[in-house]
C-alpha positions, -999 to 999 in steps of 0.1 A, spaced: -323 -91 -677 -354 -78 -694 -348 -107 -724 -349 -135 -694 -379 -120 -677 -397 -119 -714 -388 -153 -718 -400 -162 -682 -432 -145 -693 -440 -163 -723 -430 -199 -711 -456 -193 -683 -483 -179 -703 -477 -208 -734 -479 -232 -703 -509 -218 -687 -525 -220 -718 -515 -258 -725 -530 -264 -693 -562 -246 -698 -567 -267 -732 -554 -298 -713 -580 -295 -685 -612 -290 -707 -605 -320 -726 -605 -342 -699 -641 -362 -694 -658 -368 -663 -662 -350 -632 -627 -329 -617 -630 -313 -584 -601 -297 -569 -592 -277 -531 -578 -247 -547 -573 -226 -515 -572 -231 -478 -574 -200 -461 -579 -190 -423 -612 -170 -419 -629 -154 -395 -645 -181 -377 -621 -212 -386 -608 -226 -425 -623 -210 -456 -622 -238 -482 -625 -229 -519 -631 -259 -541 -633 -262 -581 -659 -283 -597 -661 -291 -630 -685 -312 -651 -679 -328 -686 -692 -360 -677 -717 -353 -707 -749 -345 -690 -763 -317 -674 -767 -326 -634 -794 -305 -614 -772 -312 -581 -740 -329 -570 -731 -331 -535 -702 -354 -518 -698 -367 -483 -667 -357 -471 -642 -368 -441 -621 -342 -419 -589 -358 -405 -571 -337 -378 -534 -332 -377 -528 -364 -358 -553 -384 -389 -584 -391 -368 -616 -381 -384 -633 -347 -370 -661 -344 -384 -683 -358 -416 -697 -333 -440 -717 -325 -472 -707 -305 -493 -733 -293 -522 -724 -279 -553 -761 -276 -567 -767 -277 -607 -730 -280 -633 -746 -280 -668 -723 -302 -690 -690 -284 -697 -693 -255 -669 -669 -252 -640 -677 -237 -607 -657 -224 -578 -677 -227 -541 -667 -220 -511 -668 -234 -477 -662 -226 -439 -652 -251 -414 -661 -233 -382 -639 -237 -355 -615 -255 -375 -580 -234 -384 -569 -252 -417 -533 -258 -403 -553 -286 -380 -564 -303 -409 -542 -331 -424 -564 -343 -454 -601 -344 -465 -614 -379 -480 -641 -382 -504 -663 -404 -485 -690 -411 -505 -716 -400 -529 -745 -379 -517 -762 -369 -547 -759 -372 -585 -790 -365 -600 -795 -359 -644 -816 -331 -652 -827 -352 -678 -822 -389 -681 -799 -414 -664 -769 -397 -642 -735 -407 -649 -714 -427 -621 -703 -396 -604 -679 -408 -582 -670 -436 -607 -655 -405 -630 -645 -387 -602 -608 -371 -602 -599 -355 -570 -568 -328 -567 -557 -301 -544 -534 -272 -551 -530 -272 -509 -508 -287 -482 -541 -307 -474 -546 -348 -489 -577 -345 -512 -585 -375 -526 -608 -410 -523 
């Protein structure tokens, strides 16, 4: 028994670590719905951004669509994820009041609401875009 769970051990750690190397590789902008939790007041959101798009950005921000359970829209949001130097990931959080999370279908990355450079031009943020979710809930464009 103990061999197996070793083995169990080691194949998940060598393939954590091949994913870890795998992810910060990848160019461009990733942001992923890691967690969907109920809170207090309606859905706790947690999100994972991460920038290698090459340049430093001063503040990134999405609008974003709600669909209920039955797909209709709910509501139109922001949501702002301030300053990613090149390279550096960030884990935010948001609370959609009033909303439990098992009401929510998907979330649709509506447009682009900011993308500014600290310096110089800024990249075509939602052009490099990738979109994922580790939840029951669509996340995507």
């Amino acid at each position: 028994m103990i061999p197996k769970l070793l083995t169990a051990m080691t194949v998940a750690t060598v393939t954590s670590l091949g994913a870890t190397a795998a992810i910060s590789q990848e160019s461009g902008f990733g942001l992923e719905l890691n967690n969907a939790r109920e809170a207090e007041n309606g859905c706790r959101m947690t999100y994972v951004a991460r920038n290698a798009t090459g340049t430093d950005l001063s503040a990134v921000s999405f609008e974003v669509a709600v669909f209920d359970a039955e797909d209709i829209v709910s509501r139109l949001l922001i949501l702002e994820f301030g300053a990613l130097t090149d390279g550096k990931t960030k884990v935010v959080q948001f609370d959609l009041a009033d909303q439990p999370c098992s009401g929510i279908s998907r979330l649709l990355i509506n447009s682009l609401a900011e993308c500014t450079a600290t310096e110089g031009e800024a990249p075509d943020c939602l052009g490099v875009l990738t979109p994922s979710s580790r939840t029951d809930i669509g996340f995507g464009l």
